[in-house]
C-alpha positions as semicolon CSV with decimal commas, in nm:
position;residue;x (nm);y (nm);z (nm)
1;X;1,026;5,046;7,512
2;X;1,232;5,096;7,167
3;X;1,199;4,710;7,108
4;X;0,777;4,730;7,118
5;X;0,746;5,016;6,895
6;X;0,990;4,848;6,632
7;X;0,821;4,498;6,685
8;X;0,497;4,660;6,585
9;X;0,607;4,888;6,328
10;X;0,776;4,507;6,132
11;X;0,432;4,364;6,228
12;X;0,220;4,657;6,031
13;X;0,499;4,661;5,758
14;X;0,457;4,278;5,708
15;X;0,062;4,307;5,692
16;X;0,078;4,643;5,418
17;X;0,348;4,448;5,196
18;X;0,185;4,167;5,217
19;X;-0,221;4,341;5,151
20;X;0,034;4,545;4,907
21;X;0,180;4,316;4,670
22;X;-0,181;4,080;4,716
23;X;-0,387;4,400;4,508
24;X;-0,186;4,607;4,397
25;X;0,102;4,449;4,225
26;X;0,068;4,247;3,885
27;X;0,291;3,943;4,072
28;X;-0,017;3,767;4,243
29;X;0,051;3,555;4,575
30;X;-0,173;3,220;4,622
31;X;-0,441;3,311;4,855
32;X;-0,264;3,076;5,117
33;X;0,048;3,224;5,166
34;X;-0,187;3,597;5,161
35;X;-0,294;3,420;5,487
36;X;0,029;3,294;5,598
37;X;0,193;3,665;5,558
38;X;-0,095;3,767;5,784
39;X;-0,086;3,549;6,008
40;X;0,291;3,626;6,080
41;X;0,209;4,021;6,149
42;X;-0,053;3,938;6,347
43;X;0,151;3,667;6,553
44;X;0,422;3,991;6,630
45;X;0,159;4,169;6,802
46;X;0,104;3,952;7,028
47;X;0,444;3,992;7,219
48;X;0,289;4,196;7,493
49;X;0,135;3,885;7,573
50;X;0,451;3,665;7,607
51;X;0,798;3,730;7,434
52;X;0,746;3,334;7,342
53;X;0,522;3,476;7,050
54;X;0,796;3,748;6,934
55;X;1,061;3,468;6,901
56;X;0,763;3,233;6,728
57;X;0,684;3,562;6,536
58;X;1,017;3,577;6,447
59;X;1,142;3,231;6,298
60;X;0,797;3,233;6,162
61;X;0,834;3,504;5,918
62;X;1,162;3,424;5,847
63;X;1,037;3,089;5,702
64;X;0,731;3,207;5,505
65;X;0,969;3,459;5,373
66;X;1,166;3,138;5,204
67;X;0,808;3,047;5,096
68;X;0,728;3,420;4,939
69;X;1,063;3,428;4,723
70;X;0,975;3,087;4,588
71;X;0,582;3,149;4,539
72;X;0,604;3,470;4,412
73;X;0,933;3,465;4,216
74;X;1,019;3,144;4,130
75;X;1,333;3,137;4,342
76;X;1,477;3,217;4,676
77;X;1,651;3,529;4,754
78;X;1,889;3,530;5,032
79;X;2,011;3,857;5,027
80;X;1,615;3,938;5,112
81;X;1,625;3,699;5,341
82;X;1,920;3,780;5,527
83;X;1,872;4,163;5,589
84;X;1,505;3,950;5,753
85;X;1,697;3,764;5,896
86;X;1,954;4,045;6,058
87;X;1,626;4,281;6,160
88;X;1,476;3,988;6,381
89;X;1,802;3,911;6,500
90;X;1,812;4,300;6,653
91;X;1,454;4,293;6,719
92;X;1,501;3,992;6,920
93;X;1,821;4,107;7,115
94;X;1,624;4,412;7,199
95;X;1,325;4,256;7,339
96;X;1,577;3,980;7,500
97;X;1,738;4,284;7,732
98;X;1,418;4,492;7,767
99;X;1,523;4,764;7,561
């Protein structure tokens, strides 16, 4: 299914940006929300196991990413989250009518 392959292709992206901007970039995250960011990737690939962990997954990320943009930045930004927020919208229809 369409929905799977894009669930686990967010869930990788999540866990490179995150490992990404964690070594690579000169903004450093705290340690704990490295973990948190993880954690959210990993909790998207467990929807095979129920789709109660996609729609956990989902509001999940979308509130650590409120947490990033603060952390890392110094301030929120909504457009960033709203395109998040738009994507797990569609991922969640999608998985919602077995697509």
């Amino acid at each position: 299914m369409i929905s799977n392959v894009l669930i686990y292709l967010y869930a990788v992206l999540i866990i490179f940006i995150t490992c990404y901007q964690m070594f690579a970039k000169k903004t450093k995250m705290p340690i704990w929300l490295f973990i948190l960011n993880i954690a959210g990737g990993v909790i998207l690939a467990l929807k095979p196991l129920s789709n109660f962990w996609l729609y956990f997954g989902i509001l999940y990320v979308l509130a650590i990413s409120v947490f990033d943009g603060h952390e890392i930045f110094g301030k929120i930004h909504p457009s960033y989250f709203f395109v998040q927020l738009i994507f797990s919208l569609v991922l969640a229809l999608l998985a919602f009518k077995n697509l």
